[in-house]
C-alpha positions as a printed NumPy array, in Angstrom:
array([[ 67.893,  18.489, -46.226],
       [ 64.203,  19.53 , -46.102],
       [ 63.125,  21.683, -43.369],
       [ 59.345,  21.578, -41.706],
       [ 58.345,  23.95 , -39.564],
       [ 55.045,  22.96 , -37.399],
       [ 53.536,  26.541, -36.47 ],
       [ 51.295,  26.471, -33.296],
       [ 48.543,  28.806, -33.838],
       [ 44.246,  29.471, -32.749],
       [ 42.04 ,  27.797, -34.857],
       [ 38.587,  26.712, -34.906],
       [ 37.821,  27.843, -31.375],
       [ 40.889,  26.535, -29.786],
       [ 44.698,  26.297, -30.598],
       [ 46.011,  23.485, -33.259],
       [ 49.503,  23.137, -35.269],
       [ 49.743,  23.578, -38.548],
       [ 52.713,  22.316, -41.343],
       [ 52.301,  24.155, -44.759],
       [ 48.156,  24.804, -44.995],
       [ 47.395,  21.217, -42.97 ],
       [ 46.056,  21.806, -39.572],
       [ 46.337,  19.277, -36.955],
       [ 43.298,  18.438, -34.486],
       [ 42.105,  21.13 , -32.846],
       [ 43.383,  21.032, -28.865],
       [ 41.516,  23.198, -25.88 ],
       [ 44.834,  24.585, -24.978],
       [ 48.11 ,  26.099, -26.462],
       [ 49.712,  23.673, -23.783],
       [ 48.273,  20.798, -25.439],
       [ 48.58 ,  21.766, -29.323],
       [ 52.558,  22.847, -28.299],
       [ 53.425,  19.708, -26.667],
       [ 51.337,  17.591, -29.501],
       [ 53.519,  19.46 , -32.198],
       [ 56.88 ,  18.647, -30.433],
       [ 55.53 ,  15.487, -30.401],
       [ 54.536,  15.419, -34.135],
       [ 58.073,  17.163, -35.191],
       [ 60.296,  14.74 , -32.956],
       [ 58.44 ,  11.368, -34.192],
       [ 59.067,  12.851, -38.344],
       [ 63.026,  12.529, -37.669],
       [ 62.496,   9.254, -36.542],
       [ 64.591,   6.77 , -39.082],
       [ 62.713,   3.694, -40.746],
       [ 63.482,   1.067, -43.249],
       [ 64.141,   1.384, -46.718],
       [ 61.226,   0.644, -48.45 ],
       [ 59.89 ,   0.785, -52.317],
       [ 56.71 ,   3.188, -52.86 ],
       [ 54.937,   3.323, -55.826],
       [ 52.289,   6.94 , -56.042],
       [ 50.617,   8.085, -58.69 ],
       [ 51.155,  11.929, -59.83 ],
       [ 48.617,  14.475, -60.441],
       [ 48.255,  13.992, -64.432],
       [ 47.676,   9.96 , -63.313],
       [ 50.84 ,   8.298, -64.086],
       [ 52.357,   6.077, -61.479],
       [ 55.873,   5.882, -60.33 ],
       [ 57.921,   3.555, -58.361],
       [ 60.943,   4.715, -56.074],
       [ 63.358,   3.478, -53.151],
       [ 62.048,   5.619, -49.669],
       [ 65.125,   5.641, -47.512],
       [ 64.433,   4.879, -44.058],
       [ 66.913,   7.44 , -43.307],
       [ 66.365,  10.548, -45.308],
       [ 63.972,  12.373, -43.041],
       [ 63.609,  16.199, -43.109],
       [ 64.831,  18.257, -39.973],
       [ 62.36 ,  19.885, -38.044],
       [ 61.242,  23.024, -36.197],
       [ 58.297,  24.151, -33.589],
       [ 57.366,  27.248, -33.951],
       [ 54.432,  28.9  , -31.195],
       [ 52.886,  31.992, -33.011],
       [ 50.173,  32.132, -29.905],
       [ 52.76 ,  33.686, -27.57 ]])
């Protein structure tokens, strides 16, 4: 199972979360970029339906694949501000 961490941290003159290199928004207060990244973290194990995708990879072909609704990654809030 895939594992993403959300990382609360200061950015841009206030506090935001980050996953990999993304940030988030940028919130006025640890408070509010903490409880946004719970937020963010709890709604990603959320389950949907099984869909088909299609996506294109980086050289330009395209692909077409079955999404399960149910294969979502488990996830992890971590508050490097404190």
């Amino acid at each position: 199972m895939t594992q993403v961490i959300y990382r609360v941290v200061e950015h841009d003159g206030g506090w935001a979360y980050k996953v990999g290199d993304v940030f988030s928004e940028t919130f006025p207060t640890h408070a509010d970029a903490l409880a946004a990244a719970r937020i963010a973290a709890s709604e990603q194990q959320l389950g949907g339906k099984t869909e088909g995708i299609e996506f294109q990879d980086a050289e330009g072909k395209w692909h077409e694949e079955v999404a399960s609704g149910g294969d979502r990654p488990s996830t992890d809030v971590e508050d490097e501000g404190r």
